[in-house]
Wavefront OBJ file of the C-alpha trace (Angstrom):
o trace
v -236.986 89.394 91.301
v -237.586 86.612 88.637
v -235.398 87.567 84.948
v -238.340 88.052 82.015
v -236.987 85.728 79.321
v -236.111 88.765 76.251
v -233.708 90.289 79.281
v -232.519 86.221 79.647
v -232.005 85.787 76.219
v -230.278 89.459 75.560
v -227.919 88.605 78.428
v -227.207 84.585 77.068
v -226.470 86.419 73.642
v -224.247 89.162 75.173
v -220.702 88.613 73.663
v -219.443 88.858 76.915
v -221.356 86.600 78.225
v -221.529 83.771 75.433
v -218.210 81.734 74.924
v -218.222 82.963 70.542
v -221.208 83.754 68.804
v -219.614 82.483 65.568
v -218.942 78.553 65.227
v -215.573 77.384 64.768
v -214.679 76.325 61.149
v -215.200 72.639 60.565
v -213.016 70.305 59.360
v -213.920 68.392 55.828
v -215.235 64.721 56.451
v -212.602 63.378 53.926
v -209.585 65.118 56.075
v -210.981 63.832 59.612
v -210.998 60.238 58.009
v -207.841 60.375 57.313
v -206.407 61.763 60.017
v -208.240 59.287 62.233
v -207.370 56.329 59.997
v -203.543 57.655 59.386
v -203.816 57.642 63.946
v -204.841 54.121 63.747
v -202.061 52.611 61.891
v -199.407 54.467 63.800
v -200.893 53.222 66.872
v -201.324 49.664 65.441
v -197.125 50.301 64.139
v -196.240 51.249 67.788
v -197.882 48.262 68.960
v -196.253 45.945 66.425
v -192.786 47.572 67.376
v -193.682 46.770 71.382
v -194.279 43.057 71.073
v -191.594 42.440 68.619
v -189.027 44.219 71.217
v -191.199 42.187 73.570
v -190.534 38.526 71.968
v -186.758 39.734 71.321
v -185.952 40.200 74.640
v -188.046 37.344 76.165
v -186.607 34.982 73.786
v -182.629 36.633 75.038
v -183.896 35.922 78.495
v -185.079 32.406 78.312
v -186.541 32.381 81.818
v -190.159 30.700 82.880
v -190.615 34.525 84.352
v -190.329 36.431 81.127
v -193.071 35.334 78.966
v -193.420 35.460 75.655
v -196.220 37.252 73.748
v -197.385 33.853 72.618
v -197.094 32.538 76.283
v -199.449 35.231 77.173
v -201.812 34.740 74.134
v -202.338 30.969 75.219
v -203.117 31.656 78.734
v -205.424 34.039 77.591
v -207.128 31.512 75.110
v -206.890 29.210 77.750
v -209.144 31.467 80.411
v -211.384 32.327 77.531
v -212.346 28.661 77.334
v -211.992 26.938 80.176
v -211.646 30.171 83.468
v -209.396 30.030 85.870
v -208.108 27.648 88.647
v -211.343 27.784 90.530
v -213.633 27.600 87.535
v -214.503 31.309 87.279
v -214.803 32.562 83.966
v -212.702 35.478 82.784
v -215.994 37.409 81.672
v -216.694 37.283 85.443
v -213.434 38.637 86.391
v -214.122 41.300 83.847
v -217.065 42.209 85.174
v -217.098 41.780 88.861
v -213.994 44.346 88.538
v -215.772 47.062 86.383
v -219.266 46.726 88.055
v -216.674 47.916 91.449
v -215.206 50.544 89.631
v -218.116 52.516 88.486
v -219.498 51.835 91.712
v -216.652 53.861 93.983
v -216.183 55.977 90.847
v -219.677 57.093 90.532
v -219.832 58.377 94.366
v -216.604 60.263 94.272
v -217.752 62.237 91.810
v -221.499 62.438 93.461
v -219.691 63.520 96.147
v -216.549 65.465 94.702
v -218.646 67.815 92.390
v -220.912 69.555 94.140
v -218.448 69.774 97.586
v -216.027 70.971 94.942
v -218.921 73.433 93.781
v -219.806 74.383 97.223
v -216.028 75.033 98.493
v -215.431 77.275 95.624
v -218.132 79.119 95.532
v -217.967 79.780 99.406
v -214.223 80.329 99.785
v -213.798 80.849 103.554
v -215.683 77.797 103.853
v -212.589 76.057 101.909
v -210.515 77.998 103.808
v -211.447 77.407 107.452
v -211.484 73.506 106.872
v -208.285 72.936 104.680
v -206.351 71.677 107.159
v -208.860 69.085 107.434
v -209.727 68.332 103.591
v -206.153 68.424 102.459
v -204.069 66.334 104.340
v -206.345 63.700 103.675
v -205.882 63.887 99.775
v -201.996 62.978 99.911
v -202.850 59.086 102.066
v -202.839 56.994 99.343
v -205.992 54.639 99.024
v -204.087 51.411 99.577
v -203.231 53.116 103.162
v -206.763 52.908 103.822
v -206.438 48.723 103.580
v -206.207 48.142 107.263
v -209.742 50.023 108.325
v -211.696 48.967 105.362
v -211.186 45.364 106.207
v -212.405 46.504 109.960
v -215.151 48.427 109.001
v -216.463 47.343 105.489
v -217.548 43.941 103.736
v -218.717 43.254 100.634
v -218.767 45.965 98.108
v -218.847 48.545 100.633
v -215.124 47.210 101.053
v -214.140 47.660 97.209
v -216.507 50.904 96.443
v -214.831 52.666 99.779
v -211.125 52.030 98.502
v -211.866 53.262 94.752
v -214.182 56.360 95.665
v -210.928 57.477 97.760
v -209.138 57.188 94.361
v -212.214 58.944 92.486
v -212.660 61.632 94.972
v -209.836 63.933 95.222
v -208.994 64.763 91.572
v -212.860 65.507 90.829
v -213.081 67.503 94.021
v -209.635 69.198 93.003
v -210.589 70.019 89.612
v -214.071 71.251 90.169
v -212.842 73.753 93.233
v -210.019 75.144 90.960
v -212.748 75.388 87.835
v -215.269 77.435 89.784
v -212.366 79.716 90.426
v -211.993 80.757 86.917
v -215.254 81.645 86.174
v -215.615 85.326 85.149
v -216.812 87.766 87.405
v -218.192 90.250 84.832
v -220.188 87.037 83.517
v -221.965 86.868 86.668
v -222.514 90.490 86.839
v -224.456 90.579 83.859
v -226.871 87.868 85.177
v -227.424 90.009 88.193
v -228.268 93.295 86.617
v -231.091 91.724 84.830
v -232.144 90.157 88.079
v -231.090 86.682 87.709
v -231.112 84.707 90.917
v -228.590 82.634 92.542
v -229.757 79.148 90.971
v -230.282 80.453 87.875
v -226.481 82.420 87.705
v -224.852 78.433 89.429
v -227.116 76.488 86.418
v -226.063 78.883 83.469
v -223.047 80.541 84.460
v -221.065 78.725 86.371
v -221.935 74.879 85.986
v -221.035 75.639 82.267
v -218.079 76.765 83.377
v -216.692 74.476 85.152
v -218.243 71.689 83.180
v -214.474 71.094 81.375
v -212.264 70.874 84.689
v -215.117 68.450 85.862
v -214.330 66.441 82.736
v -210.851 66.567 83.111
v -210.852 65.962 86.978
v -213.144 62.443 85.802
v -210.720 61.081 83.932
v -207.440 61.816 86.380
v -209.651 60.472 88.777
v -210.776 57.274 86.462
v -207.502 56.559 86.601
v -206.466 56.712 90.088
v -209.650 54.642 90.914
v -209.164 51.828 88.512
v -205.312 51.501 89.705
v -207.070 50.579 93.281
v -208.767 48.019 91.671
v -205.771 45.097 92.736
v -205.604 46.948 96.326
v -209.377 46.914 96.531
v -209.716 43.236 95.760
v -207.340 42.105 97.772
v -209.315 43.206 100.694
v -213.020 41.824 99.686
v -212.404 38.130 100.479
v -213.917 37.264 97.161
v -212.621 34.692 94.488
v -213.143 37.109 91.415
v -212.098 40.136 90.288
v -209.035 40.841 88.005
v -206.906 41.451 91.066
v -207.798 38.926 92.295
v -206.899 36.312 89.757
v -203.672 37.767 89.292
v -202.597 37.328 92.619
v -203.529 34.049 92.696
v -201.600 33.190 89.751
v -198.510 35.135 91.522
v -198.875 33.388 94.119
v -198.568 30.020 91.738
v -195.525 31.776 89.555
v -197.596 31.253 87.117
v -196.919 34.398 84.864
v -198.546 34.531 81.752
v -201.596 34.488 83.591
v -200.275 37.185 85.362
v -199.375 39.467 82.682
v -203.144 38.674 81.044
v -204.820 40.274 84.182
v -202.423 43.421 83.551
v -203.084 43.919 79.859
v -206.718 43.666 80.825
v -206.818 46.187 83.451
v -205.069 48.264 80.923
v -207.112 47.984 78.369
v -209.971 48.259 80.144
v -208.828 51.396 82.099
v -207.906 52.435 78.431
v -211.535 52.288 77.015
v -213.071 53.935 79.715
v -210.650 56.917 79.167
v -211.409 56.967 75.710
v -215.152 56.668 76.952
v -215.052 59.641 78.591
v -212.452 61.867 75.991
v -214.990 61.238 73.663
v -217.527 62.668 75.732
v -215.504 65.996 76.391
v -214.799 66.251 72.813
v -218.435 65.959 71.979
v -219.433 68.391 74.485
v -216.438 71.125 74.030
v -216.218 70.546 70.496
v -215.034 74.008 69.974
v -212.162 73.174 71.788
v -210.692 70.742 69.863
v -210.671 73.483 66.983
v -207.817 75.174 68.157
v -204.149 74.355 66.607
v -201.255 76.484 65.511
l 1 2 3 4 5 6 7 8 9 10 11 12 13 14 15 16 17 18 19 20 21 22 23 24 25 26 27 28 29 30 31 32 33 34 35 36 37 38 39 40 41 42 43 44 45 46 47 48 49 50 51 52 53 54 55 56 57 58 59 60 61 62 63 64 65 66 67 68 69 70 71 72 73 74 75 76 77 78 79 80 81 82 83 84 85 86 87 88 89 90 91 92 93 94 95 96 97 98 99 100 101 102 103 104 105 106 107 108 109 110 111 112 113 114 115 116 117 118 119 120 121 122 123 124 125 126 127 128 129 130 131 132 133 134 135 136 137 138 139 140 141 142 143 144 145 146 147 148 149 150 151 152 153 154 155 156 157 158 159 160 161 162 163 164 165 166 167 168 169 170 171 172 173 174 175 176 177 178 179 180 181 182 183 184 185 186 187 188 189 190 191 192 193 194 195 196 197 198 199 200 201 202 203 204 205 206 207 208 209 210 211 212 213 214 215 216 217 218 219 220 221 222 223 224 225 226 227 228 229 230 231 232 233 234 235 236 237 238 239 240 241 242 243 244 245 246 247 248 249 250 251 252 253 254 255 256 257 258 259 260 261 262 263 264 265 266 267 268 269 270 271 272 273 274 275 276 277 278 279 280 281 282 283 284 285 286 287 288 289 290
């Protein structure tokens, strides 16, 4: 029996149903600027404080294998202008590295979210195969090193290595979120004869929306530290793993240290890529403080 949309729409606006039908108090303009710009110059003081203690201590240690920040700055400017040892451009290291990222990251989570959906909604299902599922989520991806190089080449190599970094956290996260969805919310869908698409697209998708979220970015993480495993297994000359192995290999270590910050920062924007999406999308979350 299809739901006629005044019974939909008494149901969507049932307090019991709907997260608050009141919207959180907002914060003035003037007060989020400066909280934001008062954020910005502590985090631009902790950062002074981190290379000063940085040059301090390289400059105690006088060895070719500490660098200095300004070691680091001209290998950097020296990449930027003329690439690396092979003539590969840092922009290409940059990018060969992401483009392999969001391609392992993007199928662990078309894969994670709706197994993670399926598992939780069908518990015995979860339960008959976790002695399957969950052994496999404690092998660490750079385990994995010796059969991707059998069975993979190419990107297939790099996008198998990070998905198995993506994969578990969103899967976690989206089997534990479907477990906290309210039973009573569901309920009320089914008494005015929503079906079971309807109650999985408006009940409990929204839902578990935030653990998906929150499983992305855990699982951003763990994919993107695969990156250095990943590339070392492609056979390819780029790739920011790939250059700094080759400088290690060369004890050259600025260059080393440049591939690191970059892989950090990078990782670093594409967290804050994604936190900004949660906190546009759960806004009302971010309203809560004591």
């Amino acid at each position: 029996m299809q739901m006629d949309q005044s019974a939909m729409n008494r149901a969507t606006n049932n307090p019991v149903v709907a997260h608050s039908s009141q919207a959180p108090a907002q914060t003035p303009p003037a007060s989020r600027a400066f909280s934001n710009m008062r954020a910005v110059l502590y985090n631009a003081l902790a950062l002074a404080v981190v290379l000063i203690i940085w040059e301090l201590l390289a400059d105690s240690a006088k060895s070719p294998y500490f660098p200095a920040p300004l070691d680091v700055l001209a290998a950097f400017s020296q990449l930027i202008q003329h690439g690396d040892i092979l003539g590969n451009s840092l922009w290409a290291h940059m990018g060969a590295s992401v483009y392999r990222l969001l391609v392992g990251f993007s199928l662990g989570v078309a894969l994670g979210v709706p197994l993670g959906l399926l598992m939780g909604l069908y518990k015995n299902l979860y339960a008959n195969t976790r002695v399957i599922i969950e052994p496999f989520r404690f092998i660490p991806p750079i385990a994995w090193i010796p059969l991707a190089i059998i069975f993979f080449t190419g990107i297939t190599r790099y996008a198998f290595l990070i998905f198995l970094g993506a994969f578990f956290p969103v899967f976690t996260a989206t089997l534990v979120g479907v477990g906290r969805v309210e039973p009573i919310h569901r309920k009320v869908f089914q008494v005015y004869g929503a079906d079971r698409l309807y109650i999985l697209r408006h009940v409990v998708i929204p839902t578990v929306l935030p653990d998906i979220l929150g499983g992305m970015r855990v699982g951003l993480g763990t994919a993107w530290m695969t990156i250095v495993a990943a590339e070392l297994t492609g056979g390819e000359p780029i790739g920011l793993g790939r250059m700094m192995v080759n400088y290690s290999e060369l004890l050259r270590i600025p260059e080393v240290v440049v591939a690191m910050i970059l892989i950090g920062a990078i990782g670093f924007l594409l967290n804050e890529a994604l936190l900004m999406t949660e906190k546009y999308l759960f806004r009302w979350r971010w309203q809560v403080s004591l």
